[in-house]
Backbone as XML, in Angstrom:
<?xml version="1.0"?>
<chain id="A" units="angstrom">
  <residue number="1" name="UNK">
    <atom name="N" x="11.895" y="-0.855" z="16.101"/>
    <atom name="CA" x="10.809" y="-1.806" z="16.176"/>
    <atom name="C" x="10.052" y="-1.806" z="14.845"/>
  </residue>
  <residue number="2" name="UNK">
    <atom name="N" x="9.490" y="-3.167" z="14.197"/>
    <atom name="CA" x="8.901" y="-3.172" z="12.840"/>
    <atom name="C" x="7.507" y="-2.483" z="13.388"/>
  </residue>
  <residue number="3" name="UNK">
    <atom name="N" x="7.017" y="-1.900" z="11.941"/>
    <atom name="CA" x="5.808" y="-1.851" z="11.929"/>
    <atom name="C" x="5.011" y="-2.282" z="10.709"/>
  </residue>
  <residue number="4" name="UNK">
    <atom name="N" x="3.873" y="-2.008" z="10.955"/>
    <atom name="CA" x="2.946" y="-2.720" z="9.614"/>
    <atom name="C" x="1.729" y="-1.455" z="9.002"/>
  </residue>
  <residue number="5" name="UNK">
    <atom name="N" x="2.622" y="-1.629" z="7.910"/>
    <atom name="CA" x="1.371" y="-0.012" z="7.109"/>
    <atom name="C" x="0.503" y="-0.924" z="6.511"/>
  </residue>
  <residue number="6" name="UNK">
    <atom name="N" x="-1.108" y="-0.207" z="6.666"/>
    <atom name="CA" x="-1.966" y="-1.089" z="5.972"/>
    <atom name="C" x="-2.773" y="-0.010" z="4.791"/>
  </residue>
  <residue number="7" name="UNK">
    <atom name="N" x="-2.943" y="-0.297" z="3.671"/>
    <atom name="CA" x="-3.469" y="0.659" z="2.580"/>
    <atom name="C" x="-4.619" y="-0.007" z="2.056"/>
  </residue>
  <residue number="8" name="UNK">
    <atom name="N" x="-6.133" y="0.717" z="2.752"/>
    <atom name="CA" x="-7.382" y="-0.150" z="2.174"/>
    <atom name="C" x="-7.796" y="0.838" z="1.109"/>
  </residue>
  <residue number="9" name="UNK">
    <atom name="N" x="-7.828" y="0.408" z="-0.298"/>
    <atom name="CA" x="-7.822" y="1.101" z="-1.385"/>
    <atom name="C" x="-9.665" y="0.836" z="-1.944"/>
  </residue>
  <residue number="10" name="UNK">
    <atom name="N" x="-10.511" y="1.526" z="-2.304"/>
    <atom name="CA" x="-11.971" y="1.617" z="-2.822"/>
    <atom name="C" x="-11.922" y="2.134" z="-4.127"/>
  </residue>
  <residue number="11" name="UNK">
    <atom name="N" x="-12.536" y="1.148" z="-4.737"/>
    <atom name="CA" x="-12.709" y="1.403" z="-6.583"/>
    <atom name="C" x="-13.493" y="0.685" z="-7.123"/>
  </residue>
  <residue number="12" name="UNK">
    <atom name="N" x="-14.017" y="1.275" z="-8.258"/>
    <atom name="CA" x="-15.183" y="0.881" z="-8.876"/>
    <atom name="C" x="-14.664" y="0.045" z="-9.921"/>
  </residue>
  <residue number="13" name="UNK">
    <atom name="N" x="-15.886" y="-1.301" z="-9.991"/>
    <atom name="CA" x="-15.246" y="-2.364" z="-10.342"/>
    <atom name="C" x="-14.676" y="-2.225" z="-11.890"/>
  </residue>
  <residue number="14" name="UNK">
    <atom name="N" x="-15.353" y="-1.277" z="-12.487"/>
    <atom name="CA" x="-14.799" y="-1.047" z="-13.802"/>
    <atom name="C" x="-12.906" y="-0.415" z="-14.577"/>
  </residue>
  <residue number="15" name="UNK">
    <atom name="N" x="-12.430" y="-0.205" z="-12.933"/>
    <atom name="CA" x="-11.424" y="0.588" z="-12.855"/>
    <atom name="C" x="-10.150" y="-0.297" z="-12.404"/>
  </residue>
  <residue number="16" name="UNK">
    <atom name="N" x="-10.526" y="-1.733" z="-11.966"/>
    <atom name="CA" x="-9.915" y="-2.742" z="-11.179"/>
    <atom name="C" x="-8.623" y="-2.805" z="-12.050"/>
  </residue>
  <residue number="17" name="UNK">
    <atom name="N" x="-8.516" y="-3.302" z="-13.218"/>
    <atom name="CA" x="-7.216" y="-3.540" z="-13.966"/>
    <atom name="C" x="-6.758" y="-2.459" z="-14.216"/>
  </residue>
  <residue number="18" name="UNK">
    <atom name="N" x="-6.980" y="-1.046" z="-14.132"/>
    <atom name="CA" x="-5.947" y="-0.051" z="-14.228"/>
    <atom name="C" x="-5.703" y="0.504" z="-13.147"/>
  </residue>
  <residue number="19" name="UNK">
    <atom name="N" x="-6.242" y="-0.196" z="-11.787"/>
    <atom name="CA" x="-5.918" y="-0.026" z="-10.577"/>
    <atom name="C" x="-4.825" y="-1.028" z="-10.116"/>
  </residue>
  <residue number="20" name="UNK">
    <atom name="N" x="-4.901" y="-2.186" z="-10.880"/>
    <atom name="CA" x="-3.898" y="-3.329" z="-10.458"/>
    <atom name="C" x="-2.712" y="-3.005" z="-11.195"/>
  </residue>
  <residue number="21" name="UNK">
    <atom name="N" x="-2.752" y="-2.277" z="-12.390"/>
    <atom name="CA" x="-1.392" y="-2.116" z="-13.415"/>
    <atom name="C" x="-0.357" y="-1.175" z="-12.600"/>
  </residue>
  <residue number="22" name="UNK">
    <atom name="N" x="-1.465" y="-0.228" z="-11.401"/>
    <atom name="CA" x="-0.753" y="0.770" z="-11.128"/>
    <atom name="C" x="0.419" y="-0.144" z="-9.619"/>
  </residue>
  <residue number="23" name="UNK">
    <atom name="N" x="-0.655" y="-1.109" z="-9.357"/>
    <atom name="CA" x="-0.242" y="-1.822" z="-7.911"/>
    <atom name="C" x="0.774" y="-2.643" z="-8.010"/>
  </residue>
  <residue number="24" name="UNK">
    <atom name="N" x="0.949" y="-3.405" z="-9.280"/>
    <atom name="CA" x="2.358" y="-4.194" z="-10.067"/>
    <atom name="C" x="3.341" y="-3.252" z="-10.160"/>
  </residue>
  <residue number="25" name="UNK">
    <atom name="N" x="3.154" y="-2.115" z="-10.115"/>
    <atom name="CA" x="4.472" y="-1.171" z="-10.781"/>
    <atom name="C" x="4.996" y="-0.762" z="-9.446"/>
  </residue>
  <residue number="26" name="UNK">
    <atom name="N" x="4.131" y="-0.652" z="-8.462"/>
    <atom name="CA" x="4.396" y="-0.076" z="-6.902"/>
    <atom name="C" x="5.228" y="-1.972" z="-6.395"/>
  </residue>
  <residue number="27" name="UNK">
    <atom name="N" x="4.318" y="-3.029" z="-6.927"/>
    <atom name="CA" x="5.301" y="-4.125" z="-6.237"/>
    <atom name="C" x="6.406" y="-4.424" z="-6.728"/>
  </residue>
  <residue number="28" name="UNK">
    <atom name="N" x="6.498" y="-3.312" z="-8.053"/>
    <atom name="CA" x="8.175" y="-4.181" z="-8.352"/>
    <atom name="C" x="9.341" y="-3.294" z="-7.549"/>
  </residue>
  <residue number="29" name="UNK">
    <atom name="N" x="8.888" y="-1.571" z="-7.468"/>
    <atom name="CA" x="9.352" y="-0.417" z="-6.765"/>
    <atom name="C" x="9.849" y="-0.951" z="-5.480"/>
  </residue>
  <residue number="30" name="UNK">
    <atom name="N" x="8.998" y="-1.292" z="-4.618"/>
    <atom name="CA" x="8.765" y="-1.539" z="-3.254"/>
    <atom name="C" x="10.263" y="-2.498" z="-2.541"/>
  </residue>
  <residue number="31" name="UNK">
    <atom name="N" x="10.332" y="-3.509" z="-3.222"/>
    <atom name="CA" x="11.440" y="-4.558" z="-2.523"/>
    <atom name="C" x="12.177" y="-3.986" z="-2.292"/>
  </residue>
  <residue number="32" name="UNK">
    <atom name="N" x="12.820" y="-3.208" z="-3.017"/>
    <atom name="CA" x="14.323" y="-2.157" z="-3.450"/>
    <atom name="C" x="14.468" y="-1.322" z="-2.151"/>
  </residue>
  <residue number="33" name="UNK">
    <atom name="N" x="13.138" y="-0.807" z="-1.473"/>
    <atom name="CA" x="13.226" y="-0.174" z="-0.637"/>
    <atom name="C" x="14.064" y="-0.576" z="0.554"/>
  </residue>
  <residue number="34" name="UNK">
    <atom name="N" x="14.991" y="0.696" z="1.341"/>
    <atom name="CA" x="15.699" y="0.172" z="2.215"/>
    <atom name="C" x="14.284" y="0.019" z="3.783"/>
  </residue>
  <residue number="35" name="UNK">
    <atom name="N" x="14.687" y="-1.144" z="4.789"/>
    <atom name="CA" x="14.066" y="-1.590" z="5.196"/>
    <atom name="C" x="12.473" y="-2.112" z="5.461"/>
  </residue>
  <residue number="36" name="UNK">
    <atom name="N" x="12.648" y="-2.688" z="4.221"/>
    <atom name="CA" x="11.357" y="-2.865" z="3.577"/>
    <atom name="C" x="11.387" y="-4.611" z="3.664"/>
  </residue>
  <residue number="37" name="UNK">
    <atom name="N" x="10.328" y="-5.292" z="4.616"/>
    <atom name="CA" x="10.582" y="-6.905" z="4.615"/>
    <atom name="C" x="9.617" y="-7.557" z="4.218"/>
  </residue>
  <residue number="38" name="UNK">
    <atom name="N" x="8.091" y="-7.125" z="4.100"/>
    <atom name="CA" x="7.414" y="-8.150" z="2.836"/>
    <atom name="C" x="5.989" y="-7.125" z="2.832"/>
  </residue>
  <residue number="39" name="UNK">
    <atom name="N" x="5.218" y="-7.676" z="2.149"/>
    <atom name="CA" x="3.745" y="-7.107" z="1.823"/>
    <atom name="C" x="2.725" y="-8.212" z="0.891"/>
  </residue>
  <residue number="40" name="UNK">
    <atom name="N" x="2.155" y="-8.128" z="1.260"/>
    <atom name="CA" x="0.917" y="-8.823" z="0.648"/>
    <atom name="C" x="-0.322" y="-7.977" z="0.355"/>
  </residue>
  <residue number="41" name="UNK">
    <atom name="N" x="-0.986" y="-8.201" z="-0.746"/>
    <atom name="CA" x="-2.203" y="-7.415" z="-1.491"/>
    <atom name="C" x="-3.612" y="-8.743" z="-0.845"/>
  </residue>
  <residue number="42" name="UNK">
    <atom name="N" x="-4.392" y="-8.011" z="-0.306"/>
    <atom name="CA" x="-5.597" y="-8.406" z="-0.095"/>
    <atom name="C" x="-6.711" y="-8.116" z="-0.869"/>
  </residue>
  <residue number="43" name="UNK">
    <atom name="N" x="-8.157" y="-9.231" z="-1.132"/>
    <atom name="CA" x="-9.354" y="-8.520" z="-1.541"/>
    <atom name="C" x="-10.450" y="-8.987" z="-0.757"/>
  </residue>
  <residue number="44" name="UNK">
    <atom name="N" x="-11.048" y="-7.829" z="-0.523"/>
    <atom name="CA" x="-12.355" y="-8.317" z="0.476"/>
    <atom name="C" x="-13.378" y="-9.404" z="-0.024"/>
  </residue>
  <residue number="45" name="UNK">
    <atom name="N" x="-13.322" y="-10.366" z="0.617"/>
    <atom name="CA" x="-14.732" y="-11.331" z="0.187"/>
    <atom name="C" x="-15.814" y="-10.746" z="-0.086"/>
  </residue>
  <residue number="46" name="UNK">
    <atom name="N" x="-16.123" y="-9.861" z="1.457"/>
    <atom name="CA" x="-17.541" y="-9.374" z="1.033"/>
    <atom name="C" x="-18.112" y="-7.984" z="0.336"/>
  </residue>
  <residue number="47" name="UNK">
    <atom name="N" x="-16.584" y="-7.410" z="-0.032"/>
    <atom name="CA" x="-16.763" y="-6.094" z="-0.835"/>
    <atom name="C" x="-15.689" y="-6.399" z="-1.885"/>
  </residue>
  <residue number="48" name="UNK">
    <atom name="N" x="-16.281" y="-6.608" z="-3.052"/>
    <atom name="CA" x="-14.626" y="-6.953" z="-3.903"/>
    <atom name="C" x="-14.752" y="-6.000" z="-4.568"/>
  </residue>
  <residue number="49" name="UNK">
    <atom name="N" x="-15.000" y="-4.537" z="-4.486"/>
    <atom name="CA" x="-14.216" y="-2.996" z="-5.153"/>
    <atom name="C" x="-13.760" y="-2.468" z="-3.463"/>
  </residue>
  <residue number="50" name="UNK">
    <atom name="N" x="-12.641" y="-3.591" z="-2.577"/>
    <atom name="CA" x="-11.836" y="-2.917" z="-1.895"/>
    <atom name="C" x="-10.703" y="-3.911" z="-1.598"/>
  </residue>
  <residue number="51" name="UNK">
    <atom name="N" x="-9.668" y="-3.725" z="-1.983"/>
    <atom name="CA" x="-7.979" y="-4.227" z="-1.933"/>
    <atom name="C" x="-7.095" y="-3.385" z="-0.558"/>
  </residue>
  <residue number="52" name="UNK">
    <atom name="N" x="-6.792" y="-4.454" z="0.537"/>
    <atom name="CA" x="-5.762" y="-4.080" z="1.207"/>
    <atom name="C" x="-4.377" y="-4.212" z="1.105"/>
  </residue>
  <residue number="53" name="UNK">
    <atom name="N" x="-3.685" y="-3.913" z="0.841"/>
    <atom name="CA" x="-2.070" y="-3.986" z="0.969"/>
    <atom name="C" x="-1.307" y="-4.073" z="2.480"/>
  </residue>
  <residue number="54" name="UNK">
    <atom name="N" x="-0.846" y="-4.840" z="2.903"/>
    <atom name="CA" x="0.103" y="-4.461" z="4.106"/>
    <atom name="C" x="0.812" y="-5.075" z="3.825"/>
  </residue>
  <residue number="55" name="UNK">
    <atom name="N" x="1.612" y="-4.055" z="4.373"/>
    <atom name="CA" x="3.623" y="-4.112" z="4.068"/>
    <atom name="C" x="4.471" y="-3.894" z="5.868"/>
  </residue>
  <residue number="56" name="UNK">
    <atom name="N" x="5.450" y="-4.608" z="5.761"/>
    <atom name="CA" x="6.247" y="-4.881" z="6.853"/>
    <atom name="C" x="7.208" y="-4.218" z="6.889"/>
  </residue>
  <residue number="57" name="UNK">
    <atom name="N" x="7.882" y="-3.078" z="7.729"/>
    <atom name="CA" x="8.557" y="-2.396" z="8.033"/>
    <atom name="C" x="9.797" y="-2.033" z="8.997"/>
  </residue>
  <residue number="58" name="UNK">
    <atom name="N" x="11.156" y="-2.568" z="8.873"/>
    <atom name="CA" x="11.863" y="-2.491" z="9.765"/>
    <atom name="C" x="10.954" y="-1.096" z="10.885"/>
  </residue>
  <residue number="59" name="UNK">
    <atom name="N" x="11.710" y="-0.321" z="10.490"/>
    <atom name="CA" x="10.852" y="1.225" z="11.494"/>
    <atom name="C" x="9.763" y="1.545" z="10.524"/>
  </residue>
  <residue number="60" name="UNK">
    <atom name="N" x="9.212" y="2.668" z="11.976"/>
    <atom name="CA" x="8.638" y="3.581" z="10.996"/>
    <atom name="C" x="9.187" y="4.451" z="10.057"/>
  </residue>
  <residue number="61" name="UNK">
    <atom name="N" x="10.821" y="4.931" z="10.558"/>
    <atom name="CA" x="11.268" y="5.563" z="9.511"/>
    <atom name="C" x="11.578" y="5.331" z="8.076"/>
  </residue>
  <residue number="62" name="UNK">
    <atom name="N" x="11.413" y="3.848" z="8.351"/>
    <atom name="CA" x="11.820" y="3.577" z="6.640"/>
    <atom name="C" x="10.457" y="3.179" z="6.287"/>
  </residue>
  <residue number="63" name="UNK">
    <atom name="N" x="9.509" y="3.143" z="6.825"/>
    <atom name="CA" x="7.963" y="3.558" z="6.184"/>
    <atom name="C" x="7.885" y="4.561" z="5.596"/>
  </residue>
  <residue number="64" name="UNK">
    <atom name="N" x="8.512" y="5.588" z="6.393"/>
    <atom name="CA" x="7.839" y="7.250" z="6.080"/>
    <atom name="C" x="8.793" y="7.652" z="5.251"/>
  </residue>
  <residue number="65" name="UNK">
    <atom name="N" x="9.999" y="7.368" z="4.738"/>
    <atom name="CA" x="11.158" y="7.580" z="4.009"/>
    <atom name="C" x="10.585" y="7.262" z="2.597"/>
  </residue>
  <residue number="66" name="UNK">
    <atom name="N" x="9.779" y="5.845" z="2.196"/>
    <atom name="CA" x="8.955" y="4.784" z="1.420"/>
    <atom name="C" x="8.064" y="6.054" z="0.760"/>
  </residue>
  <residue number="67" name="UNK">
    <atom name="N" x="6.959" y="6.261" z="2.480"/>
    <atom name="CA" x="5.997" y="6.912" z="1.635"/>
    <atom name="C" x="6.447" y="8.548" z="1.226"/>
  </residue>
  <residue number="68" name="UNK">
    <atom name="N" x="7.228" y="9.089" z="1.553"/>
    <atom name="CA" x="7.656" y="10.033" z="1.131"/>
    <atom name="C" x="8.604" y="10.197" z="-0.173"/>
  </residue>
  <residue number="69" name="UNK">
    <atom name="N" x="8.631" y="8.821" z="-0.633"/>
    <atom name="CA" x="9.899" y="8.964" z="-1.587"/>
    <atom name="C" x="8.948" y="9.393" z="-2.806"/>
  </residue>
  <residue number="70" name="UNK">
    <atom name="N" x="9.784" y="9.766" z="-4.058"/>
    <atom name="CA" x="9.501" y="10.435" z="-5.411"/>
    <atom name="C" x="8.837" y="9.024" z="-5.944"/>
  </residue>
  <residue number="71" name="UNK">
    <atom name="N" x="9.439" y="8.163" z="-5.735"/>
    <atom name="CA" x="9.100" y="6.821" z="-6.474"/>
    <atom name="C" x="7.634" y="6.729" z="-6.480"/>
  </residue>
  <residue number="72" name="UNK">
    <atom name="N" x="7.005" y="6.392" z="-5.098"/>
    <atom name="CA" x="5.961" y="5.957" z="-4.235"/>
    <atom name="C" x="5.291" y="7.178" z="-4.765"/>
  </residue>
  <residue number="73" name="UNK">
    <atom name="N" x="5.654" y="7.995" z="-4.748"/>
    <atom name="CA" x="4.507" y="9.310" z="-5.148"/>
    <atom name="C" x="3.780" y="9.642" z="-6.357"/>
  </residue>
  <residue number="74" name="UNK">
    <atom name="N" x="4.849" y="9.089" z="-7.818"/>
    <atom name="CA" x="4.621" y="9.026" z="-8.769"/>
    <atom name="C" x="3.417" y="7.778" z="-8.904"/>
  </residue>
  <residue number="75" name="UNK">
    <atom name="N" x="3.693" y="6.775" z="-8.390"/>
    <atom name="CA" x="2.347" y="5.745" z="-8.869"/>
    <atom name="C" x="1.123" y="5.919" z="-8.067"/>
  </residue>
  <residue number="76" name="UNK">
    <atom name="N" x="1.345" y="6.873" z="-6.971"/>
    <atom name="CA" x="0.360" y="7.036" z="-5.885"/>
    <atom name="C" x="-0.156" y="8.305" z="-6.648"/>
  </residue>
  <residue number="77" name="UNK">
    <atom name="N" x="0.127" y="9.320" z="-7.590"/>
    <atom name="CA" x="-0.687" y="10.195" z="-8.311"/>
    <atom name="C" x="-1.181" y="9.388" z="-9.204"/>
  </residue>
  <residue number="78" name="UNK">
    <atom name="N" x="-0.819" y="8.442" z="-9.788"/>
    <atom name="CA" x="-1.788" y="7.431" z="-10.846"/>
    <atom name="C" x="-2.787" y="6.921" z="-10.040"/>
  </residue>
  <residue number="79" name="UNK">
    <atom name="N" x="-2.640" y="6.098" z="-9.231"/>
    <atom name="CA" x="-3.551" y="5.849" z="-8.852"/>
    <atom name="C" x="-4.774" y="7.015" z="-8.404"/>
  </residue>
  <residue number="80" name="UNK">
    <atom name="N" x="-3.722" y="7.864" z="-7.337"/>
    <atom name="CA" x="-4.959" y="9.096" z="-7.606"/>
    <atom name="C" x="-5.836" y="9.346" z="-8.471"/>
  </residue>
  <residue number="81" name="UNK">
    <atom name="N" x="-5.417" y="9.907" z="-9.946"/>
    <atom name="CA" x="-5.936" y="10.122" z="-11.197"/>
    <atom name="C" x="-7.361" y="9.160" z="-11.527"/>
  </residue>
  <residue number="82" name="UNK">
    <atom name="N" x="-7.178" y="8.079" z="-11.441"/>
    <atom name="CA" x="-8.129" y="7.349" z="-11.303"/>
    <atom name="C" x="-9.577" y="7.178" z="-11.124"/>
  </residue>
  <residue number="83" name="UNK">
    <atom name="N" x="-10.587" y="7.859" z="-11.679"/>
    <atom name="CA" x="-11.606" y="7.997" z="-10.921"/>
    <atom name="C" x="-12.572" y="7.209" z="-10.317"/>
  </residue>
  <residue number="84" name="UNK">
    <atom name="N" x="-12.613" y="7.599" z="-8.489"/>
    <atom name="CA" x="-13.641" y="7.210" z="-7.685"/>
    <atom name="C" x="-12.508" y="6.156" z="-7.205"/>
  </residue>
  <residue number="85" name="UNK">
    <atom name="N" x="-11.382" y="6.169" z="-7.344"/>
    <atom name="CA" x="-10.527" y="5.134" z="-6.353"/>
    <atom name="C" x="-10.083" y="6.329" z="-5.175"/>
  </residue>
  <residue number="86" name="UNK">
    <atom name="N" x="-9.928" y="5.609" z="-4.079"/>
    <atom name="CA" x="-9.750" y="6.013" z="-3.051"/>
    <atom name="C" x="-8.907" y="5.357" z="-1.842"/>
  </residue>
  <residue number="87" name="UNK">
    <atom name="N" x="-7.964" y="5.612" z="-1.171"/>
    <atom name="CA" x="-6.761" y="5.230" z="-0.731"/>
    <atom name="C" x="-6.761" y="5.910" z="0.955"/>
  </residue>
  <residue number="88" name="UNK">
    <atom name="N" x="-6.591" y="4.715" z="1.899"/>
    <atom name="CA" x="-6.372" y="5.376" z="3.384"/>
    <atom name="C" x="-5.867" y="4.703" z="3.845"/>
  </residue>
  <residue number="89" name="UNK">
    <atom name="N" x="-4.740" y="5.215" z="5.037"/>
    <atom name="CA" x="-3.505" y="4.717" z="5.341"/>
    <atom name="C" x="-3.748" y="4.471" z="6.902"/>
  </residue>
  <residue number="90" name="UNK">
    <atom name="N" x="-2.845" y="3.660" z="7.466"/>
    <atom name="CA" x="-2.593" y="3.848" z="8.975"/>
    <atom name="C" x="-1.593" y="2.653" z="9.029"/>
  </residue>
  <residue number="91" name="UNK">
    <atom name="N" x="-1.038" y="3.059" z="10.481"/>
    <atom name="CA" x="0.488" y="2.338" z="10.098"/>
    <atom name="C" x="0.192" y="1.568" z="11.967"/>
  </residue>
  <residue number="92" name="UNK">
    <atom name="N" x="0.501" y="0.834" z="11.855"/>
    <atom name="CA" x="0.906" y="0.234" z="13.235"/>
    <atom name="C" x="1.871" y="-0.325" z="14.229"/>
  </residue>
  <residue number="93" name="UNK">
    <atom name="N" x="2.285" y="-0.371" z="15.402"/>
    <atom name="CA" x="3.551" y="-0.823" z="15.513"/>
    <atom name="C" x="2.970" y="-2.646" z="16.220"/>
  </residue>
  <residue number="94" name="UNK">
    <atom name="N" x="3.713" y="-3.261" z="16.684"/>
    <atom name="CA" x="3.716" y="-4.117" z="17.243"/>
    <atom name="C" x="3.949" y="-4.085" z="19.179"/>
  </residue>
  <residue number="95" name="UNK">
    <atom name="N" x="2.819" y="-4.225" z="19.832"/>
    <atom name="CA" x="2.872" y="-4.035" z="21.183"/>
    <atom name="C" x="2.872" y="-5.372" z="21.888"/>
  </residue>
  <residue number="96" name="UNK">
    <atom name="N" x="3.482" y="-5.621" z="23.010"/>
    <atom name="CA" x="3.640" y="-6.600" z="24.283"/>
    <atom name="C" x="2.285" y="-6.586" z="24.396"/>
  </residue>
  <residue number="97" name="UNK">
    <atom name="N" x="1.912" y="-7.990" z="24.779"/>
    <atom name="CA" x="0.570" y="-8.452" z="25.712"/>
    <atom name="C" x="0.201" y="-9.102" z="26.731"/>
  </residue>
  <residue number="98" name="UNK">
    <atom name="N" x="1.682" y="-8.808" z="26.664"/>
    <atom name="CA" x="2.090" y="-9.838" z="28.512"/>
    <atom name="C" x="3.043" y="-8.954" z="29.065"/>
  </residue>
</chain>
């Protein structure tokens, strides 16, 4: 079953373009990934030092394969490095409502 990881990222506005250089290098990474089917980058209207990402996921396993890989880790310590950016995750599946 797909799921949907969502990454709401917090940074100070002075930090935005070396926060986005790091987020281009993660979207070119990302496609390549095996079951990996789309993502889109968000910015809050009413807070613009916070960017969401959600990405579409055959499983969770090839989420957690993603976020566990060397690739994903390397631009996710850049971004770390970063100061006063800040990064939190949660992943969701898709449930029946009938």
């Amino acid at each position: 079953m797909s799921v949907k990881a969502f990454i709401k990222r917090k940074f100070p506005r002075d930090k935005e373009n070396e926060l986005f250089n790091c987020l281009r290098s993660l979207r070119n990474i990302v496609p390549r990934q095996s079951g990996y089917i789309s993502g889109e980058y968000l910015k809050a209207i009413d807070h613009p030092d916070e960017i969401m990402t959600i990405s579409t996921w055959f499983s969770y396993e090839d989420w957690q394969a993603w976020f566990e890989s060397e690739d994903r880790r390397k631009v996710q310590a850049e971004i770390d490095a970063i100061d006063g950016v800040t990064s939190e995750y949660a992943v969701y599946r898709y449930i029946k409502t009938r």
